[in-house]
PQR file of N, CA, C, O and H, with PARSE charges and radii, in Angstrom:
ATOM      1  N   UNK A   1     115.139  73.885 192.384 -0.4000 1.5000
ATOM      2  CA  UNK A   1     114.912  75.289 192.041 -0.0000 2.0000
ATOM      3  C   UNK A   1     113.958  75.887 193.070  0.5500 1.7000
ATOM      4  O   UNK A   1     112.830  75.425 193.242 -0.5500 1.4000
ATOM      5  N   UNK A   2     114.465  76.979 193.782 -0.4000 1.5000
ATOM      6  CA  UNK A   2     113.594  77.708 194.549 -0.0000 2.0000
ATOM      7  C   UNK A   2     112.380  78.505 194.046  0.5500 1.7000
ATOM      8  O   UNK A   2     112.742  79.316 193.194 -0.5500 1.4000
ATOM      9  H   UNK A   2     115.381  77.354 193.642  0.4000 1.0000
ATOM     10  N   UNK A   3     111.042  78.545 194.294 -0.4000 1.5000
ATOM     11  CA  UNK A   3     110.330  79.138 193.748 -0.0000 2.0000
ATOM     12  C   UNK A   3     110.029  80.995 194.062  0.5500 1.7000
ATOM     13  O   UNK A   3     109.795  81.620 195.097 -0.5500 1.4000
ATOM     14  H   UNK A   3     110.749  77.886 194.987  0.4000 1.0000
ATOM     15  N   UNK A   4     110.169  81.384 192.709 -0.4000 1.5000
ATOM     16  CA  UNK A   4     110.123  83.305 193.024 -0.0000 2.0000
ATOM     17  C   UNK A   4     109.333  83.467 194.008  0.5500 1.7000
ATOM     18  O   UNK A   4     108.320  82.817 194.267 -0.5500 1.4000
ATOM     19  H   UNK A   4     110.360  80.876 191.868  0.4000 1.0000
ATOM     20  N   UNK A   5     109.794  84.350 194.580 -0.4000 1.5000
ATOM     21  CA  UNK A   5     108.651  85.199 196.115 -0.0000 2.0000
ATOM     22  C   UNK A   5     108.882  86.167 196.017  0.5500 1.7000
ATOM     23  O   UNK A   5     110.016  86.620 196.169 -0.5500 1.4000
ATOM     24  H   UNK A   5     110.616  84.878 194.370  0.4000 1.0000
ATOM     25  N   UNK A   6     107.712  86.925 195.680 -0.4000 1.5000
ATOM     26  CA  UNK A   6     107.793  88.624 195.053 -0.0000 2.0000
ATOM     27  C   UNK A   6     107.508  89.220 196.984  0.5500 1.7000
ATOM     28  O   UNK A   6     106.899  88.794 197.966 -0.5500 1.4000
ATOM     29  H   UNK A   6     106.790  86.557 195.556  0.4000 1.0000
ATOM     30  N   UNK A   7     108.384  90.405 196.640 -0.4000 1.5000
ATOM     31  CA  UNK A   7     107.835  91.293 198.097 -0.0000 2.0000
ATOM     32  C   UNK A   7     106.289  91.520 198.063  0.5500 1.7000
ATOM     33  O   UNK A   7     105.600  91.122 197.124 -0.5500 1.4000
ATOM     34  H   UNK A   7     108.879  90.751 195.843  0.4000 1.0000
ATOM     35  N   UNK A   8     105.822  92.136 199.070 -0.4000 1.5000
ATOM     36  CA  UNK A   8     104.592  92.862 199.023 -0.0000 2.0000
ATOM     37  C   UNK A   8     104.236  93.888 198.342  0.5500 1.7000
ATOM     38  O   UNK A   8     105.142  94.721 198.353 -0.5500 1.4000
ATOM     39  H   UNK A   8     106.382  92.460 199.833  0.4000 1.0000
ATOM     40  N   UNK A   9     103.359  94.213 197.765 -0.4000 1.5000
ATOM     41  CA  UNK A   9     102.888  95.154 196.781 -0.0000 2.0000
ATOM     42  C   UNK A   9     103.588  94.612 195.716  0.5500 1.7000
ATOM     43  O   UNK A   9     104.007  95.509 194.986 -0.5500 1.4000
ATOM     44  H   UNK A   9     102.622  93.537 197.756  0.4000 1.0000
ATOM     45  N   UNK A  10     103.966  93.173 195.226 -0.4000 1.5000
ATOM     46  CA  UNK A  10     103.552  93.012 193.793 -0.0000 2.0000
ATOM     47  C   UNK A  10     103.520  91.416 193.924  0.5500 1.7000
ATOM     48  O   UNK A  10     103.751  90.560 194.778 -0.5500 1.4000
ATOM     49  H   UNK A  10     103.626  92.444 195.820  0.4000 1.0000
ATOM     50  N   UNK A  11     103.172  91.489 192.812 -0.4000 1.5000
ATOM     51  CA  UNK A  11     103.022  90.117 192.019 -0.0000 2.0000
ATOM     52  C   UNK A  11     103.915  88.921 190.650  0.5500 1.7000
ATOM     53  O   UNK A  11     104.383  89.511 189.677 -0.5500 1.4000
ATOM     54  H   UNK A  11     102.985  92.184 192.118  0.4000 1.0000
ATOM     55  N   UNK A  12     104.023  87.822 190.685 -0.4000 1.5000
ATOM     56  CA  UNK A  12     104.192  87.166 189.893 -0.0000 2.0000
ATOM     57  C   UNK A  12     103.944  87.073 188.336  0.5500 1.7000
ATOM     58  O   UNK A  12     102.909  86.491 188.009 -0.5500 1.4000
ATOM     59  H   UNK A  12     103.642  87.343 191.476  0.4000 1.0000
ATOM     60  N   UNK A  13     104.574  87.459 187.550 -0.4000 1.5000
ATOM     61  CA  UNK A  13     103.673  88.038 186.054 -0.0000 2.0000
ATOM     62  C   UNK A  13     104.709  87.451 185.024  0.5500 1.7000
ATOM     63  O   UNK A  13     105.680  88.154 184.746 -0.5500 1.4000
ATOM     64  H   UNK A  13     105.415  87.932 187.815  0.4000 1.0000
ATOM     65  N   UNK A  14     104.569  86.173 184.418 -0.4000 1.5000
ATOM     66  CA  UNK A  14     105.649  85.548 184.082 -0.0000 2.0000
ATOM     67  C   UNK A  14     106.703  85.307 184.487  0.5500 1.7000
ATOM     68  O   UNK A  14     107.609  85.738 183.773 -0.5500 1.4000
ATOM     69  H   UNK A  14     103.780  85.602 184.643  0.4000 1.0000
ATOM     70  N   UNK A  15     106.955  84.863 185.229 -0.4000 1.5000
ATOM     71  CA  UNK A  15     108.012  84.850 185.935 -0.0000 2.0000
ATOM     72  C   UNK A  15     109.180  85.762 186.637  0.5500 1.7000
ATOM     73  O   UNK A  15     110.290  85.493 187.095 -0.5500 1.4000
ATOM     74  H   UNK A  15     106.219  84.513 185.809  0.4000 1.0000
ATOM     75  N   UNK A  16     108.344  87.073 186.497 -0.4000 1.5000
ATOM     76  CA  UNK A  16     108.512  87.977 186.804 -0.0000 2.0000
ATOM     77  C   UNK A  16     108.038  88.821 188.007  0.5500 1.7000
ATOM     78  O   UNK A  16     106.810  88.905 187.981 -0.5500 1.4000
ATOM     79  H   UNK A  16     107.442  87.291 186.125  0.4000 1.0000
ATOM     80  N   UNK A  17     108.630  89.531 189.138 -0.4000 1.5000
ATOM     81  CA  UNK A  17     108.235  90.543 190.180 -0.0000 2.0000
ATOM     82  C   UNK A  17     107.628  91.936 189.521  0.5500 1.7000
ATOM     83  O   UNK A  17     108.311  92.716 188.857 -0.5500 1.4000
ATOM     84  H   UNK A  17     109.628  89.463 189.159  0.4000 1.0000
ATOM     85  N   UNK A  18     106.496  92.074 189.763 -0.4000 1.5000
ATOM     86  CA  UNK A  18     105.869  93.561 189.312 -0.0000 2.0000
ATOM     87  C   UNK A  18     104.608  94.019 190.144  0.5500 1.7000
ATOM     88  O   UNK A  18     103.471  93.584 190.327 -0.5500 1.4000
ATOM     89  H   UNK A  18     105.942  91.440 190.302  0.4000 1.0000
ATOM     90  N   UNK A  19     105.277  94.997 190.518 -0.4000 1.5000
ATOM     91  CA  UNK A  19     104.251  96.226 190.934 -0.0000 2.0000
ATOM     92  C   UNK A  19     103.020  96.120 190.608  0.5500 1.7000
ATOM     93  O   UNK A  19     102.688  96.483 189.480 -0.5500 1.4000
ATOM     94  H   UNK A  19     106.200  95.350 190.369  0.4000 1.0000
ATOM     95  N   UNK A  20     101.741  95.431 191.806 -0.4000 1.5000
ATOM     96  CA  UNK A  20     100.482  95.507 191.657 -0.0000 2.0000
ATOM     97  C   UNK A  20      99.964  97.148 191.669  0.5500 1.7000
ATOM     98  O   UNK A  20     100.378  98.097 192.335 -0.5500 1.4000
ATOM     99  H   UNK A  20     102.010  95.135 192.723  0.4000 1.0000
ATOM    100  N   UNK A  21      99.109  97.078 190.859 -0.4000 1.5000
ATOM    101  CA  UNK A  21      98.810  98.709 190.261 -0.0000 2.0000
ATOM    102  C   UNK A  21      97.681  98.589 191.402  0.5500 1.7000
ATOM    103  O   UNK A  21      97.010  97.631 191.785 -0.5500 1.4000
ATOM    104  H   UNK A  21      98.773  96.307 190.319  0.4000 1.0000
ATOM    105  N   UNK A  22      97.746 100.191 191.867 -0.4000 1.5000
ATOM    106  CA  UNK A  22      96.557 100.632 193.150 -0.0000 2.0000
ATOM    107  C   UNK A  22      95.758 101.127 192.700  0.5500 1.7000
ATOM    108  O   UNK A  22      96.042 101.909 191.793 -0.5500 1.4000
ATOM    109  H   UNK A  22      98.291 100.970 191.556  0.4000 1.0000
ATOM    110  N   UNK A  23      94.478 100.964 193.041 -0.4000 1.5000
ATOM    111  CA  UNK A  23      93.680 101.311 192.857 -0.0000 2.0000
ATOM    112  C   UNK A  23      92.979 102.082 193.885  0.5500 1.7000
ATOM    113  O   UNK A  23      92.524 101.390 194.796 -0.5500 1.4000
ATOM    114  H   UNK A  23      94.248 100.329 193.778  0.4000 1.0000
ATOM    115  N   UNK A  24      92.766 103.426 193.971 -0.4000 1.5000
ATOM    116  CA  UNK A  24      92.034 104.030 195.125 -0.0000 2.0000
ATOM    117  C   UNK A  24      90.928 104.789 194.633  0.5500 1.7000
ATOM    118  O   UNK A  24      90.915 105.321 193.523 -0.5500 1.4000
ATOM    119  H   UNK A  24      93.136 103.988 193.231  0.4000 1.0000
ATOM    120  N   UNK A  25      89.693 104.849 195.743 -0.4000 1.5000
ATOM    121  CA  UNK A  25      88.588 105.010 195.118 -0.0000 2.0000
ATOM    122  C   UNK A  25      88.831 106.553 195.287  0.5500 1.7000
ATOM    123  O   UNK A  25      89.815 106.796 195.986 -0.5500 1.4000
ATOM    124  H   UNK A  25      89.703 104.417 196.645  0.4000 1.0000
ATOM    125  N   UNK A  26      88.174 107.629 194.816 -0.4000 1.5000
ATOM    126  CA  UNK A  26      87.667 109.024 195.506 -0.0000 2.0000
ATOM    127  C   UNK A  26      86.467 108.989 195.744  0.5500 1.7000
ATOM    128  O   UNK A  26      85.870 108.200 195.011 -0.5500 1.4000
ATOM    129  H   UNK A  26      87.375 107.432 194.248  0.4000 1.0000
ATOM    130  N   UNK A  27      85.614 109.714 196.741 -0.4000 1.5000
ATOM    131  CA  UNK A  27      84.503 109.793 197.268 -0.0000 2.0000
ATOM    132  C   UNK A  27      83.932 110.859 196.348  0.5500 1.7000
ATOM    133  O   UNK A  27      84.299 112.028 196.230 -0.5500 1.4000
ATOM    134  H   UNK A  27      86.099 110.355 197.336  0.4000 1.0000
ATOM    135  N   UNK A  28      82.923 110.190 195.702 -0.4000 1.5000
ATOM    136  CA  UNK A  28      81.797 111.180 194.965 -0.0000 2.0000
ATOM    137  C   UNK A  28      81.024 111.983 195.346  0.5500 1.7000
ATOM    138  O   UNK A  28      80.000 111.429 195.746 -0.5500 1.4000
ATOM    139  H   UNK A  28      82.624 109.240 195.798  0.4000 1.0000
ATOM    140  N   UNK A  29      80.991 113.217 195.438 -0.4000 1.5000
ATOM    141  CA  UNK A  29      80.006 114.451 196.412 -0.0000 2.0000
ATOM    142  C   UNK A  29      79.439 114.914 194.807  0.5500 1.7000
ATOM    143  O   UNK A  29      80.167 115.173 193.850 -0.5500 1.4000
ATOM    144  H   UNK A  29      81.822 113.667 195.113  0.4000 1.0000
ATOM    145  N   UNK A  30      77.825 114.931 194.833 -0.4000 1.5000
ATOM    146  CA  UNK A  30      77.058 115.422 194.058 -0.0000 2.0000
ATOM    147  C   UNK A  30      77.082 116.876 193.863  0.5500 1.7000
ATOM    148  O   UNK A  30      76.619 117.634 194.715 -0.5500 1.4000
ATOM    149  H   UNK A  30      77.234 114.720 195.611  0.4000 1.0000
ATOM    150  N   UNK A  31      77.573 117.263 192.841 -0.4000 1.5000
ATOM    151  CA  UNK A  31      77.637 118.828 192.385 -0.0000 2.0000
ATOM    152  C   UNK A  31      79.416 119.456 192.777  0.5500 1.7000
ATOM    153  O   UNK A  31      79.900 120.453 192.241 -0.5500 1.4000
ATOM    154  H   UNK A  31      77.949 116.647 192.148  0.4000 1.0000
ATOM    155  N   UNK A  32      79.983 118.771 193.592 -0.4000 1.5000
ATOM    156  CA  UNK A  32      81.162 119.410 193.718 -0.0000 2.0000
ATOM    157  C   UNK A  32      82.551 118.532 193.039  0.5500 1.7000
ATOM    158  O   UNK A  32      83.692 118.993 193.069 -0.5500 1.4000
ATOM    159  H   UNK A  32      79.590 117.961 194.027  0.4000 1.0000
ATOM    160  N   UNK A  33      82.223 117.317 192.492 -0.4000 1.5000
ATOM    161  CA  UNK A  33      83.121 116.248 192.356 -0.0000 2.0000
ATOM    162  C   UNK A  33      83.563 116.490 191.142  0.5500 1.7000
ATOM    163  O   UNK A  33      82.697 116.296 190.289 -0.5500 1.4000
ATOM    164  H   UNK A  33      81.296 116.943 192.468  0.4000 1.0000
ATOM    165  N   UNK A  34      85.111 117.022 190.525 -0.4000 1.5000
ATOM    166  CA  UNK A  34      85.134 116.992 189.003 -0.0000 2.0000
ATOM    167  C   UNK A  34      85.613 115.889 189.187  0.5500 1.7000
ATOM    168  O   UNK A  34      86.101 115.465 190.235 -0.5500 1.4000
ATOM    169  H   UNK A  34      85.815 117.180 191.218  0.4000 1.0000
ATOM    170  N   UNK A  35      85.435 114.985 187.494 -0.4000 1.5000
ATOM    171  CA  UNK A  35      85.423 113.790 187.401 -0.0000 2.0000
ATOM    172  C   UNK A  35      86.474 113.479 185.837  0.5500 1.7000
ATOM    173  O   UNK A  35      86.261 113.941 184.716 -0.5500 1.4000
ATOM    174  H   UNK A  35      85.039 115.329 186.642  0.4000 1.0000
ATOM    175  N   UNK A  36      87.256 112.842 186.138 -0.4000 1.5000
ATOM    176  CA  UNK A  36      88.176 112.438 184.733 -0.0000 2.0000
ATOM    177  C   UNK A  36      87.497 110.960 184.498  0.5500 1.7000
ATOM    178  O   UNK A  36      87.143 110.184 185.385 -0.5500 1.4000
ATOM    179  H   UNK A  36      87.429 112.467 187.048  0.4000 1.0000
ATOM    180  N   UNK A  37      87.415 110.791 183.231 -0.4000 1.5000
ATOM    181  CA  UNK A  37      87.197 109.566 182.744 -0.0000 2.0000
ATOM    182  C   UNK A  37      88.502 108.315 182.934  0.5500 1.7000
ATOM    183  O   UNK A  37      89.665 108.303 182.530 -0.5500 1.4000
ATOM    184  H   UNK A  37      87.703 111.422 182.511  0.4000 1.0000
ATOM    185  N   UNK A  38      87.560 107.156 183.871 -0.4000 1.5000
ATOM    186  CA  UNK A  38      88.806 106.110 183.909 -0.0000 2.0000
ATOM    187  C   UNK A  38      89.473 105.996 185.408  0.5500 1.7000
ATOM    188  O   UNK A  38      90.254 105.128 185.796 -0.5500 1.4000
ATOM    189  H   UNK A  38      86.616 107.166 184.199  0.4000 1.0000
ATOM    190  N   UNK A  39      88.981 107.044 186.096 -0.4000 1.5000
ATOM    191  CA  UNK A  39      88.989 107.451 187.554 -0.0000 2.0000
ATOM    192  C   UNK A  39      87.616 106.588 187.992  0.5500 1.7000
ATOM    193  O   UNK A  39      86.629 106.549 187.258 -0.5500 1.4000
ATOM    194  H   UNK A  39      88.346 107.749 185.781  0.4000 1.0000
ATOM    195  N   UNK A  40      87.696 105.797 189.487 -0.4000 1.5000
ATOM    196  CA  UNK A  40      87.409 105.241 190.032 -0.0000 2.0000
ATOM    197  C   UNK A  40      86.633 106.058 191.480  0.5500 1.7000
ATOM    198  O   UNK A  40      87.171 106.910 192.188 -0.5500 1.4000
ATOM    199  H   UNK A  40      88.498 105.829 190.084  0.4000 1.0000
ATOM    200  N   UNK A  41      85.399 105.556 191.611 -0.4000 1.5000
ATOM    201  CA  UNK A  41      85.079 106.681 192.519 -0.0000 2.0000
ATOM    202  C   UNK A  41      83.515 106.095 193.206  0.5500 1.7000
ATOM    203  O   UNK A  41      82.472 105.649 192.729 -0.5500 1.4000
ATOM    204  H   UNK A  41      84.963 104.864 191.036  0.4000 1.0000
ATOM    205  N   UNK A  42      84.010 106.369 194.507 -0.4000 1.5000
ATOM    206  CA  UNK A  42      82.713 105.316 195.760 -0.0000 2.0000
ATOM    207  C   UNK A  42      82.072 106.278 195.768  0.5500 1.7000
ATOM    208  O   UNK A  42      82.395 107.465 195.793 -0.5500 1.4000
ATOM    209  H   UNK A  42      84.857 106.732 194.895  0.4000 1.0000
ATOM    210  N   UNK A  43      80.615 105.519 195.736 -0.4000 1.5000
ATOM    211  CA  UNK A  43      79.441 106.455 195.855 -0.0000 2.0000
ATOM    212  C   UNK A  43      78.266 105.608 196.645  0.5500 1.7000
ATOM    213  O   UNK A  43      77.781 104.622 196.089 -0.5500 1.4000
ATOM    214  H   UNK A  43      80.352 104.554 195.716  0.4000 1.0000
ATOM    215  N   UNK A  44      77.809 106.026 197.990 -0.4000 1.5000
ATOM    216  CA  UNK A  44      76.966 104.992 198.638 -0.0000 2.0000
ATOM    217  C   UNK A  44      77.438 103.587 199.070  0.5500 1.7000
ATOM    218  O   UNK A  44      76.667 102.629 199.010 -0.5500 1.4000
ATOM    219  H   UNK A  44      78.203 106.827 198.441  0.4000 1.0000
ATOM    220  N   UNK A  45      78.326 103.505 199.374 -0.4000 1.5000
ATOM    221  CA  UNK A  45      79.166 102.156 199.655 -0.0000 2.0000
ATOM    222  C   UNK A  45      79.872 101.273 198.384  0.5500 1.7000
ATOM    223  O   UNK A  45      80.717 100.394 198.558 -0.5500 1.4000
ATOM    224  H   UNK A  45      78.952 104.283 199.422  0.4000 1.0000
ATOM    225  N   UNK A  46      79.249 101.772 196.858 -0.4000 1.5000
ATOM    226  CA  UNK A  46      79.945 101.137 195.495 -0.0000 2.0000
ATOM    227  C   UNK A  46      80.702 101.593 194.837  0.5500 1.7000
ATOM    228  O   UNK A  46      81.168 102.711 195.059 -0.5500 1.4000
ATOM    229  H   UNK A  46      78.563 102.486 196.717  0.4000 1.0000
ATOM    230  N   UNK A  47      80.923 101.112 194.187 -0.4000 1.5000
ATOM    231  CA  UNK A  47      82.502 102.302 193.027 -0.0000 2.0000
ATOM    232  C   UNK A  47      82.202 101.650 192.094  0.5500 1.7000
ATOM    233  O   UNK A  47      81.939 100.472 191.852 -0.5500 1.4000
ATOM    234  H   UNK A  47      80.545 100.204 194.006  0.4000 1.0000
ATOM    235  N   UNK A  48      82.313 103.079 191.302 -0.4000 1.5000
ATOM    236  CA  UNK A  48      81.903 103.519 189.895 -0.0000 2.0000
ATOM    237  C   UNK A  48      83.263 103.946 188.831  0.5500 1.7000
ATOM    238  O   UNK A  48      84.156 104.631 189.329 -0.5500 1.4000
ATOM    239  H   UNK A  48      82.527 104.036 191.499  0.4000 1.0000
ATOM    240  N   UNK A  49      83.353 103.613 187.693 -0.4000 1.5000
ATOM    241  CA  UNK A  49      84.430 103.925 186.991 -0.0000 2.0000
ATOM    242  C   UNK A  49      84.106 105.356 185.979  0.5500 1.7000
ATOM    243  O   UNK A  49      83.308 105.272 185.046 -0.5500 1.4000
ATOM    244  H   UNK A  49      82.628 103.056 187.288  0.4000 1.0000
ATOM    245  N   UNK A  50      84.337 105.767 186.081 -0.4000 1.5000
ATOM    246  CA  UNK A  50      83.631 107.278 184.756 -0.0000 2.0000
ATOM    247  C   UNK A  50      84.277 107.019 183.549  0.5500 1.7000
ATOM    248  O   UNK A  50      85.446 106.702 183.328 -0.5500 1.4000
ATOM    249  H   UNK A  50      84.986 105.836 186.839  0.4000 1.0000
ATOM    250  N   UNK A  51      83.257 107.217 182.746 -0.4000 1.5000
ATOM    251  CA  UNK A  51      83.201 107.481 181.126 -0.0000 2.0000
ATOM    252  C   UNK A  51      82.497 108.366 180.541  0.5500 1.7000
ATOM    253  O   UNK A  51      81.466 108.814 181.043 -0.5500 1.4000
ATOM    254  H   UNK A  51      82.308 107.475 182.926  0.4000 1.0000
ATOM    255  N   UNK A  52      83.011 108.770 179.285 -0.4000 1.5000
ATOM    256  CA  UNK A  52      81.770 109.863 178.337 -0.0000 2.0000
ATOM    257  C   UNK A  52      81.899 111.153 179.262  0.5500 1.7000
ATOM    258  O   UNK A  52      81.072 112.060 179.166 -0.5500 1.4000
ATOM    259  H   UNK A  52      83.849 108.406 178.877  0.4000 1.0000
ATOM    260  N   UNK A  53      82.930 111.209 180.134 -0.4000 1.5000
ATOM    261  CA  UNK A  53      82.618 112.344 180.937 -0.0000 2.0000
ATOM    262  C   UNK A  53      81.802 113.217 181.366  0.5500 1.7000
ATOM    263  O   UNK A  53      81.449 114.304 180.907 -0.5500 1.4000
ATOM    264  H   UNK A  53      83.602 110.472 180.212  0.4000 1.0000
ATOM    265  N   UNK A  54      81.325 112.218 182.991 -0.4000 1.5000
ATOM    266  CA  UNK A  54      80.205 112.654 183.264 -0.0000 2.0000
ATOM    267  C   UNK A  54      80.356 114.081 184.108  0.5500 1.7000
ATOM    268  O   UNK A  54      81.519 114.480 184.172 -0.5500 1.4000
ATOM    269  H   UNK A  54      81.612 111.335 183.364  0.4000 1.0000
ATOM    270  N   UNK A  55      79.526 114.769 184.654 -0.4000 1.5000
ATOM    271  CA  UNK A  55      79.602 116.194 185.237 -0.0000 2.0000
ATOM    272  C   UNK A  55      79.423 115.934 186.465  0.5500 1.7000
ATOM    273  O   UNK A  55      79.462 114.790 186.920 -0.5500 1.4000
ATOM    274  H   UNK A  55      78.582 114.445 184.602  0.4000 1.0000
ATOM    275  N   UNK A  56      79.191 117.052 187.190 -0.4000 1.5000
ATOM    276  CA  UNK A  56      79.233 116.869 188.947 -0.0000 2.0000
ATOM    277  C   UNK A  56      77.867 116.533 189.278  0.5500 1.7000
ATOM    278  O   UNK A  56      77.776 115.798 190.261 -0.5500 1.4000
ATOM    279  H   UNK A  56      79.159 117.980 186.821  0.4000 1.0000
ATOM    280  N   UNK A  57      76.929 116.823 188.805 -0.4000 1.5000
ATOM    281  CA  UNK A  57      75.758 116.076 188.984 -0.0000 2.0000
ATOM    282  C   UNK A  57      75.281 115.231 188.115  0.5500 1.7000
ATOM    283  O   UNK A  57      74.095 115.476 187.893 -0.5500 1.4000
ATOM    284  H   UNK A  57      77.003 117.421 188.006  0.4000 1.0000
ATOM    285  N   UNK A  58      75.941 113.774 187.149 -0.4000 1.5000
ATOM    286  CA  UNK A  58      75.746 112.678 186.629 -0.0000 2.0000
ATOM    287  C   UNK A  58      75.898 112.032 187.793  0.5500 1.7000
ATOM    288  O   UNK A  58      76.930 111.361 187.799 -0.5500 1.4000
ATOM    289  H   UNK A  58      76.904 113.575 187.330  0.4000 1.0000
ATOM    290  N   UNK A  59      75.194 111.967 188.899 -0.4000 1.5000
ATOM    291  CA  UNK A  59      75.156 110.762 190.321 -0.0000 2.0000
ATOM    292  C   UNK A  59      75.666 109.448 189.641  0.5500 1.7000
ATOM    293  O   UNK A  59      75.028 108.847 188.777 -0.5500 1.4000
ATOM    294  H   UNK A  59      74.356 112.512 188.894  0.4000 1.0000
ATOM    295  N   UNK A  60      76.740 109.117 190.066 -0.4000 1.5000
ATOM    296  CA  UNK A  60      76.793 107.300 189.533 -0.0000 2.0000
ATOM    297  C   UNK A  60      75.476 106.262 189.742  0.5500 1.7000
ATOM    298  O   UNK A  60      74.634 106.416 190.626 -0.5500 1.4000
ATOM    299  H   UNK A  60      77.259 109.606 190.768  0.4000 1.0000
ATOM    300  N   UNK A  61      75.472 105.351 188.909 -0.4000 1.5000
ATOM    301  CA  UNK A  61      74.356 104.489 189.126 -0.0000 2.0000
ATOM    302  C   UNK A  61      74.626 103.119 188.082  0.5500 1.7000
ATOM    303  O   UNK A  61      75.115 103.483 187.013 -0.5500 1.4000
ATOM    304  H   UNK A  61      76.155 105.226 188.190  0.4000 1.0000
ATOM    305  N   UNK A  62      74.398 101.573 188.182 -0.4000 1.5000
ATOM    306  CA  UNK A  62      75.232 100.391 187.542 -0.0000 2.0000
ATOM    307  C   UNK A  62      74.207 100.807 186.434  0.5500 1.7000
ATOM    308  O   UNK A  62      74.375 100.032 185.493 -0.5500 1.4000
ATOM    309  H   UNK A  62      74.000 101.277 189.051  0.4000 1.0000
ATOM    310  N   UNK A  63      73.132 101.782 186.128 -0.4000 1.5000
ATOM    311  CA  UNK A  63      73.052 101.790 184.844 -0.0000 2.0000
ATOM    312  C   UNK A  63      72.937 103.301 183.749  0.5500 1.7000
ATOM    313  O   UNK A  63      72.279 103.640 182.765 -0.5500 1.4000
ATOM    314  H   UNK A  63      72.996 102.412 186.893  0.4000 1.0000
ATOM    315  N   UNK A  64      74.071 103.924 184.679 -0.4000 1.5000
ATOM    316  CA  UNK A  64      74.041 105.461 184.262 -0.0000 2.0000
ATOM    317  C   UNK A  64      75.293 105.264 182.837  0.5500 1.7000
ATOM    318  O   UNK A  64      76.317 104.581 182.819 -0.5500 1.4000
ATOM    319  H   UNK A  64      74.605 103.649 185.479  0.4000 1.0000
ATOM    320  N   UNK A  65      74.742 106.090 181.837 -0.4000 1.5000
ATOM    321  CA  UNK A  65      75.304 106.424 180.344 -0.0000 2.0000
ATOM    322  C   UNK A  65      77.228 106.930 180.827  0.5500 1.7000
ATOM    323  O   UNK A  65      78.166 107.008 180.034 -0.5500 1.4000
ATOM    324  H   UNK A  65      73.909 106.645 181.852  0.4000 1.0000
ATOM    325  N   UNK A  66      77.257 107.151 182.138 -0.4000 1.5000
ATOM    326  CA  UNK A  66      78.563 107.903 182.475 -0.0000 2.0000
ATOM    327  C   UNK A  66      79.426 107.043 183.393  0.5500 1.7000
ATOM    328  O   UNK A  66      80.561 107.378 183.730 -0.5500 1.4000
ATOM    329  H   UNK A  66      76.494 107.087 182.782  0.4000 1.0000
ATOM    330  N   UNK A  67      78.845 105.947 183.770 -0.4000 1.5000
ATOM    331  CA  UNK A  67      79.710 105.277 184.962 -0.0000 2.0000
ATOM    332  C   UNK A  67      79.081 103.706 184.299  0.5500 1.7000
ATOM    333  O   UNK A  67      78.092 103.376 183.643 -0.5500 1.4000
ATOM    334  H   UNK A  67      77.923 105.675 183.496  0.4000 1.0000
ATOM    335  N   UNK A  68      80.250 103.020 184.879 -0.4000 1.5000
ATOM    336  CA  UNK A  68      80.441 101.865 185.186 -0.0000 2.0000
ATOM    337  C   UNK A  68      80.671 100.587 186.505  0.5500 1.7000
ATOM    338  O   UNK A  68      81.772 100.546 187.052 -0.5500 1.4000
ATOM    339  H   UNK A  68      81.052 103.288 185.411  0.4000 1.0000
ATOM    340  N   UNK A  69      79.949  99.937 186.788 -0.4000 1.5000
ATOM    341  CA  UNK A  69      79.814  99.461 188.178 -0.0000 2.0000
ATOM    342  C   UNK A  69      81.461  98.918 188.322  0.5500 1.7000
ATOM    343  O   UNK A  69      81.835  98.714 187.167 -0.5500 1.4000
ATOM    344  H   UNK A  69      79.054  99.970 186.344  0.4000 1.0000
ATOM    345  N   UNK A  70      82.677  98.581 189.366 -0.4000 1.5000
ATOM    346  CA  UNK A  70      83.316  98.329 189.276 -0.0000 2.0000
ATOM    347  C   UNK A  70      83.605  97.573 190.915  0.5500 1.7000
ATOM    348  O   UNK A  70      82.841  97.745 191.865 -0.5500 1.4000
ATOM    349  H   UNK A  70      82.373  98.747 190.305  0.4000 1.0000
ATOM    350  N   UNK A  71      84.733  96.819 190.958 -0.4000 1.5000
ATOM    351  CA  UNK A  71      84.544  95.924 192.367 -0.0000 2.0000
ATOM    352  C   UNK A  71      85.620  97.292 192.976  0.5500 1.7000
ATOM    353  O   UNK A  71      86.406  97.901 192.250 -0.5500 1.4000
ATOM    354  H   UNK A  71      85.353  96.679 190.186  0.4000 1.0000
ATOM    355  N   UNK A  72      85.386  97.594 194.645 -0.4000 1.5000
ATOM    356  CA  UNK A  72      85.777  98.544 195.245 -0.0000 2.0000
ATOM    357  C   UNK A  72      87.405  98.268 195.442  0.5500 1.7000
ATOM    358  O   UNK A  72      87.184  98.968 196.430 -0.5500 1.4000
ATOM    359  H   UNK A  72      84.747  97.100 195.235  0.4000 1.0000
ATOM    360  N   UNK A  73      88.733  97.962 195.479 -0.4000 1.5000
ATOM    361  CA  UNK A  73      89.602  98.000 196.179 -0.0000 2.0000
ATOM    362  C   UNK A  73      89.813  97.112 197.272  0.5500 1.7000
ATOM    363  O   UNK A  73      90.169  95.941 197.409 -0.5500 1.4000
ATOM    364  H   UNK A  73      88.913  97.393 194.676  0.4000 1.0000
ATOM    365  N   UNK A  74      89.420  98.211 198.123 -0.4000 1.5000
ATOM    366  CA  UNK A  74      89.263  97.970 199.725 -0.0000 2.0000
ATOM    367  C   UNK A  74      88.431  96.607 200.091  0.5500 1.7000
ATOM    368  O   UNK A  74      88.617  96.311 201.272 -0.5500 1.4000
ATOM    369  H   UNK A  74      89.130  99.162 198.012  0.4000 1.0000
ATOM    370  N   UNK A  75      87.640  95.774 199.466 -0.4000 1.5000
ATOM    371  CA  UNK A  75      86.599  94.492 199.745 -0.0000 2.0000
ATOM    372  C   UNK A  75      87.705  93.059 199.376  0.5500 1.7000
ATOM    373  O   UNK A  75      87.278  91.909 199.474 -0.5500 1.4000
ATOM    374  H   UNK A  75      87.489  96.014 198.507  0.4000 1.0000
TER
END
């Protein structure tokens, strides 16, 4: 039995070929950035996930009430 070999851009998922989900960051600018919760977003070289919907000036931070520290993508 030959073993599955998924193309690029996906993965093995029970024995199955599927579409690795992308993840892209947006760049956070203080005061101009609207922000959806669940959106992913680099700030100072880290990425932050938003929750509680934060505003354009909730600056991300790994211990802000509105963001969540998250691993970047791109690393």
């Amino acid at each position: 039995v030959d073993p599955i070999v998924c193309e690029e851009g996906s993965s093995l998922v029970d024995g199955k070929c599927v579409a690795d989900e992308v993840v892209t960051e947006t760049p956070f600018v203080a005061g101009s950035t609207k922000v959806s919760n669940g959106e992913v977003y680099s700030y100072q070289g880290l990425c932050y996930q938003a929750k509680n919907s934060p505003g354009a000036w909730e600056v991300p931070t790994a211990t802000s009430w509105f963001w969540t520290a998250v691993t970047c993508s791109g690393s």
